[in-house]
N, C-alpha and C positions, 0 to 999 in steps of 0.2 A: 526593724520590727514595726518599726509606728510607722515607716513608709508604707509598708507593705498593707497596714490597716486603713492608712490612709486612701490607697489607692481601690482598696476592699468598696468603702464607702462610695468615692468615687462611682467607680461602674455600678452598686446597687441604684444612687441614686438615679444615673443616664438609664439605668434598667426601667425604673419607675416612671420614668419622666416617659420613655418611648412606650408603656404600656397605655400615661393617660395619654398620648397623641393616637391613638389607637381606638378610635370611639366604636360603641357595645352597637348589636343589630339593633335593639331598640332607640338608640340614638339617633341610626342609620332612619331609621324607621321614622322617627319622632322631623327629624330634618325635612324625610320627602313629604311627609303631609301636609308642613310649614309651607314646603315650596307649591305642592299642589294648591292651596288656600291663595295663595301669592298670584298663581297662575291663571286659578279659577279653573282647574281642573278636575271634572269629576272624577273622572275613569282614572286617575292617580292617585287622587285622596281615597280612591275606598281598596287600591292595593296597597296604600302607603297604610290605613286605618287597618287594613284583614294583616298584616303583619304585625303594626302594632301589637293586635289584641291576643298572638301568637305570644307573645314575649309580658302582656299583662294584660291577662284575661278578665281582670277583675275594675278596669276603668271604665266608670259607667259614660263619663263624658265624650270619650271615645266609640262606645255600644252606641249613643247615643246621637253621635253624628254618624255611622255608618247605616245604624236603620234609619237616618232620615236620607243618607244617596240611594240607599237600597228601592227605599217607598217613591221616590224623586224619579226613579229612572222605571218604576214599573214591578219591582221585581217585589211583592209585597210577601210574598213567604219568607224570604229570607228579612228584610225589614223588621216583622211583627216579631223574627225569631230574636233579632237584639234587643229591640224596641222591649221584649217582654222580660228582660232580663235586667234592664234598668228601672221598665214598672215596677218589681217585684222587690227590688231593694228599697224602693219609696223614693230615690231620686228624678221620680217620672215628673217634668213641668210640665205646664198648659200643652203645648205646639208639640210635643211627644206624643200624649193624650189624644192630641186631634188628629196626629200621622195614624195612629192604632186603630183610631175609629174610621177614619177614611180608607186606611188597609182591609180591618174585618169586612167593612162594605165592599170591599173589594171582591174577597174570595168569598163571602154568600153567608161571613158569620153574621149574619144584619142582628142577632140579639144584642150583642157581644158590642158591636158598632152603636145601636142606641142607647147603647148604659155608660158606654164613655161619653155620649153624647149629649145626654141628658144629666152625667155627673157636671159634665163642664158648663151648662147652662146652667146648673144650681148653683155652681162656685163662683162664675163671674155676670152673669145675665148680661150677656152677651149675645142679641138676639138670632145672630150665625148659626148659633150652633139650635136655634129650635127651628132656624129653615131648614138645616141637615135633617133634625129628625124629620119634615116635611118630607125630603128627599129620600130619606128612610124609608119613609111610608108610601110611600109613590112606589119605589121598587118593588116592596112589598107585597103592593096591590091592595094594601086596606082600605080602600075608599071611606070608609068611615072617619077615621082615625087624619087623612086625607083631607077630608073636607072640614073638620075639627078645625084641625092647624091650621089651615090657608086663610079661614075665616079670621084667626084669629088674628095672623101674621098683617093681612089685610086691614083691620079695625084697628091694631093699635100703631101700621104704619100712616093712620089717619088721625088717630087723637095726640098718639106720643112723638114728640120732635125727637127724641133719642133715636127711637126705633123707626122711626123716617131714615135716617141718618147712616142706619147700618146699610151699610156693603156686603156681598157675597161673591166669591168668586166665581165668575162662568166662563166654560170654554168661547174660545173665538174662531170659529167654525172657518169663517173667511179671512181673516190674519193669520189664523194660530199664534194667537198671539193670547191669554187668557185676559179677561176685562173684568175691573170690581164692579158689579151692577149695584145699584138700590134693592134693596130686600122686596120691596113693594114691586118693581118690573121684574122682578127675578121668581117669585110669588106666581103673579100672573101669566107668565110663560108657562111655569112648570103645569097651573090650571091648563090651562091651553092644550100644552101635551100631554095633560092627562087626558082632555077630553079629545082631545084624534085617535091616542095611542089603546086607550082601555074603554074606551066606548064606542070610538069611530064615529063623534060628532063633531062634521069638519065646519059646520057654522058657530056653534061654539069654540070651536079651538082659533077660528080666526077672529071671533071677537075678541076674544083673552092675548092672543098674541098680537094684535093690531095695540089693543090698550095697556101690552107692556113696551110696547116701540113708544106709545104715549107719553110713557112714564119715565123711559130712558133714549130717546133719539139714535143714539151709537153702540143699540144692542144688538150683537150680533145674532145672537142663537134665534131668535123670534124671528128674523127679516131670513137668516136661510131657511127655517124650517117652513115659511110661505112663499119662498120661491122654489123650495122641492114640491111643496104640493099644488103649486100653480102648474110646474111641470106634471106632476105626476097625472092630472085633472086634464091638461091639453094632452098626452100621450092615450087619454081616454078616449076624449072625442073621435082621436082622428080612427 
């Protein structure tokens, strides 16, 4: 009889034992994201993440890396739909915050994009994010509002050595490769393209874009956008 319970115990335990060598799909799950992060794999961390949140819908640290591959590779509806689900629980940080705002600019909420944008400038003065609202306003079309900010961006990239200092991110037209510019060359571009793009004053715009190559030598956005219109100008003549 005590064998017989003996042997009972037995196989329950090898029962147990072969259930935990048996790992759950979110484990499965939890493992391939590991490996994708290891890989540096996008396109697997966000099937390895859309599985996760299958099995625990409710990890905002997960929501929260998957709308930053979502917004990474383009795809900003589905992004702002996670992204907005970790704002709303209050675990949204900074660089959440800035994905949201550069998402709504995306798809044309520009309200929605200046209020994250201008929240984040109130919480860390961070002079970035008052060139975004710059960039805000440029898409916009406010010219008012436009010429406000640039002035300002301008004066205190001249009195204040902080705000000298700040970086912005700009595409790199001829690398693709993106470049941190100075606020102040990055300033003076966007003037520039504003005056070709919303007025069509090409001696103005190459003054501004001539004096933000001034200001940063290895920018690229300014030196193509004067070698399209040097082409565009000889395609005229001829």
């Amino acid at each position: 009889m005590k064998k017989n319970a003996y042997i009972s115990i037995i196989a329950a335990l090898l029962s147990i034992s072969a259930c935990n060598q048996n790992p759950t799909p979110l484990e499965n799950a939890t493992k391939l994201y590991a490996q994708s992060i290891e890989n540096n794999d996008a396109a697997l961390a966000k099937v390895a993440l859309n599985q996760i949140l299958l099995y625990d819908s409710t990890n905002h640290a997960y929501q929260d890396s998957l709308s930053r591959i979502y917004i990474s590779a383009g795809n900003f509806e589905a992004g702002l739909k996670y992204a907005e689900l970790v704002y709303s629980s209050g675990n949204a940080g900074n660089k959440l915050k800035e994905n949201m705002a550069l998402a709504y600019q995306q798809v044309g909420e520009t309200e929605k994009a200046e209020k994250f944008v201008s929240n984040l400038f109130d919480d860390t003065r961070d002079y970035k994010y008052l060139y975004q609202t710059l960039v805000i306003q440029y898409e916009n079309g406010n010219q008012i509002l436009f010429d406000s900010i640039s002035t300002q961006i301008l004066e205190l990239s001249t009195s204040d050595s902080l705000v000298s200092k700040t970086l912005v991110q700009m595409p790199g037209p001829v690398s693709g490769v993106s470049q941190q510019v100075p606020i102040k060359a990055a300033t003076l571009f966007l003037i520039g393209n504003n005056a070709l793009e919303r007025k069509q004053d090409v001696n103005t715009a190459v003054k501004y874009l001539r004096q933000s190559i001034e200001e940063y030598d290895q920018f690229e956005m300014p030196r193509y956008v004067l070698m399209e219109l040097e082409k565009m100008m000889i395609a005229q003549r001829r």
